[in-house]
N, C-alpha and C positions, 0 to 999 in steps of 0.2 A: 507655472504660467503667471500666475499673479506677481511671486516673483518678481521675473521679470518684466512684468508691466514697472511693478513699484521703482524699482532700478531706472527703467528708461525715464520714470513721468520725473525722477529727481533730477535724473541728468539734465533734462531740457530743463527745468525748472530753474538749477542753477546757472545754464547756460545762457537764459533770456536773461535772468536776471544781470550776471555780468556784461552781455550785451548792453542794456540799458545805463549800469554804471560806466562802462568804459567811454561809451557814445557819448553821456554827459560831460565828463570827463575833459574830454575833446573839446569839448565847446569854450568849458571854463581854462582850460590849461592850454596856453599859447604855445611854450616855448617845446619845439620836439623832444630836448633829451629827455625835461621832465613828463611831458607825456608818458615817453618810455617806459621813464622808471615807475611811474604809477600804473600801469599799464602790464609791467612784467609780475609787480608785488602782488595785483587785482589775480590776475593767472595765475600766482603760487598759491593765494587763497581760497582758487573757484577748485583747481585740479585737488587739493587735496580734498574740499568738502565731496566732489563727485567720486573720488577714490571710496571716499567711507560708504558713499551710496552705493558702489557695485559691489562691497564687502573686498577692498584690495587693502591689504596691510601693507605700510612702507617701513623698513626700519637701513637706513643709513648710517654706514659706520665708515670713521675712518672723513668726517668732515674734514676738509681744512681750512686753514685761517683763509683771508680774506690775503687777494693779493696786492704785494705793495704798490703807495701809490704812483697813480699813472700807469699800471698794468690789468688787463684783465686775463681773465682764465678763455680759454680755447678748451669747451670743457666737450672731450671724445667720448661716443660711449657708441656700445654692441649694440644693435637691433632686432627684435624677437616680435615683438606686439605691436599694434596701433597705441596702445594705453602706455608706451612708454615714454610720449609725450609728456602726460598728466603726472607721473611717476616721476622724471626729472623733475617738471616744476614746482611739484610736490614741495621738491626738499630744498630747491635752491633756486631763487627769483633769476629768471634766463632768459635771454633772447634766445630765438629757435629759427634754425638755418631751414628751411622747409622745401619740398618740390614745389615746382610753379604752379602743377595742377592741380595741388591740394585750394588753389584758390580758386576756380571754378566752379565748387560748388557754392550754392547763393547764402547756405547755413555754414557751413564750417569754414568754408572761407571767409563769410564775414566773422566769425568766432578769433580765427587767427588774426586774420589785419589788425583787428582791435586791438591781439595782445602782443601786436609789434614786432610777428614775424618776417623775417626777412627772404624773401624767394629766388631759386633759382632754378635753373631748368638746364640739367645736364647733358639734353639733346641737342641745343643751342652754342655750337663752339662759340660763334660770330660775339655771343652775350656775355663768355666768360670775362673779361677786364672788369666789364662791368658789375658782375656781379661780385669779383673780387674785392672791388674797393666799395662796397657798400658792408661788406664784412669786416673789412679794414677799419673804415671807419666808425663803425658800434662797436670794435675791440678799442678805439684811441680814444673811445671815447671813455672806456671805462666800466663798459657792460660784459659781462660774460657769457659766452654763447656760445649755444651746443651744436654739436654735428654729429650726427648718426654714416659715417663716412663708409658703411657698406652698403649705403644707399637702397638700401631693400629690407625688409625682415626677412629672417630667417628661420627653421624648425631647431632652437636653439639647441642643436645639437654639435655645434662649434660657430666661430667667429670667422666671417668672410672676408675676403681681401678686401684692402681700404681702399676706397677713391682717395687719391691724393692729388686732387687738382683744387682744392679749395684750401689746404693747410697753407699753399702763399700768403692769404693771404693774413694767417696771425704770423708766419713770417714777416710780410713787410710789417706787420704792425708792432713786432718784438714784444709777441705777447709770451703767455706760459702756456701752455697745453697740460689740460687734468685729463689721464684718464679712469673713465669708469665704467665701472665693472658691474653690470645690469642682470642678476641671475632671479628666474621665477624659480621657488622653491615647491610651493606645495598648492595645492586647490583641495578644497572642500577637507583638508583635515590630513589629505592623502600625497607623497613624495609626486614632484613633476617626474611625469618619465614619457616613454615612446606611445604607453598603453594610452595615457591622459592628458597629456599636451596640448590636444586639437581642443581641447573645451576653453584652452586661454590663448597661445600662442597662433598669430596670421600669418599665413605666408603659403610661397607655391600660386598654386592656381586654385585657394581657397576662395569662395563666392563671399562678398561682405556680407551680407544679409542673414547666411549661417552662420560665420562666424560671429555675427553679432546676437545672433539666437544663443548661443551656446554660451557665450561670455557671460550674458545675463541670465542663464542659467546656472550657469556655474556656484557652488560654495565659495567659501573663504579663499581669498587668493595670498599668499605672503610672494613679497618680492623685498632682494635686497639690492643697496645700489652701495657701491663698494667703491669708493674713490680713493685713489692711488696717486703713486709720488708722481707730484708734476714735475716738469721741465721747464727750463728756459729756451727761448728762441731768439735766435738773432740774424738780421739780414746777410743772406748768402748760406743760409742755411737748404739743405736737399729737403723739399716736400715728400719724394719717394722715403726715404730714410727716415722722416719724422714720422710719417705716416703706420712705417711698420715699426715703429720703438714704443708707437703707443698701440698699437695693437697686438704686441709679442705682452705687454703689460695688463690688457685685459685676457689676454689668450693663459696666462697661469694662475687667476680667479675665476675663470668661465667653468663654472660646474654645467658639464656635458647634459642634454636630457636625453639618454637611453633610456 
């Protein structure tokens, strides 16, 4: 119990605090990309200090270089947890493709805008152009930015079919797509499997409020994040076809949790 009090009272602790720096921030920095970019670095720095607070180990392998200039990464990954936000940014400063409703709420919504999340809402055909070229445009621009393209978490017990209506748009922008490969290995000392999952991993018709009980009860968590050979893209390229070249590429690093 104390625990997870200690856990929650550091989370918000760091969370107000980068609220206050990003706010300021804001004030003194005019131009938007540089906002951005202090704004996505401030988020690589807060998710890793909360990671260490809930005891999550990150170890990334398989970096790669930076891509050349005038390109950014269309960086795909599997989705398992809510924490696998904190876990990308962790390891590499990101813009984050997000659901619309994650902005709703008054704390975590205000948490993301500040760190220059970009939103969309998959229920909204009428919006999709639009939210195309807003991804477009932070891929031309030179940022790198992630999409969770199964659109849901999962009981990481495999990788779900990809939404492929948002890869247009690093199409039109002739970016590269990274994918990576997000596997939870172990909690409290012990292998992830079927029996112990539910103490890390969201998903189903799980209640937040338990699964947030549980996480902060939880032991030591290791997670790896496994980045893989990227691709190039170029206009007139199939979104269907890219979509599953990067998900056949996380699908032979995805350790199953039976």
């Amino acid at each position: 119990m104390l625990k997870g009090i200690s856990k929650a009272s550091g989370f918000f602790a760091r969370a107000l605090a980068f609220i206050a720096v990003a706010s300021g921030a804001r004030l003194v920095i005019r131009d938007p990309r540089r906002q951005r970019r202090f704004a996505i670095r401030a988020v690589s720095r807060t998710a890793a200090g909360m990671l260490r607070g809930f005891g999550v180990g990150v170890r990334a392998v398989n970096l790669p270089d930076r891509p050349p200039a005038g390109k950014a990464y269309l960086v795909v990954a599997n989705h398992a947890c809510d924490i696998d936000i904190l876990v990308m940014a962790s390891v590499w400063p990101v813009v984050f493709v997000a659901a619309a409703d994650m902005g709703d709420s008054a704390f975590i919504g205000t948490l993301i805008r500040l760190g220059g999340v970009i939103f969309v809402d998959r229920r909204r055909k009428s919006e999709l152009q639009s939210e195309l070229h807003k991804i477009q445009q932070v891929l031309e621009e030179g940022f790198d930015t992630v999409l969770f393209p199964e659109g849901r978490t999962s009981n990481g017990f495999s990788v779900e079919p990809f939404k492929s209506s948002l890869f247009q748009a690093a199409i039109d922008a002739e970016a590269l797509v990274l994918p990576v490969c997000v596997n939870y290995l172990s909690v409290g000392g012990k292998p992830l499997t079927a029996a112990n999952r539910d103490e890390v991993l969201y998903y189903g018709d799980m209640e937040f409020p338990d699964h947030l009980r549980r996480l902060l009860a939880a032991g030591q968590i290791e997670v790896e994040c496994r980045f893989l050979q990227p691709f190039p893209l170029a206009k007139g390229d199939s979104r269907k076809a890219i979509a599953e070249r990067a998900r056949q590429s996380i699908l032979e690093q995805h350790r199953p949790v039976c």
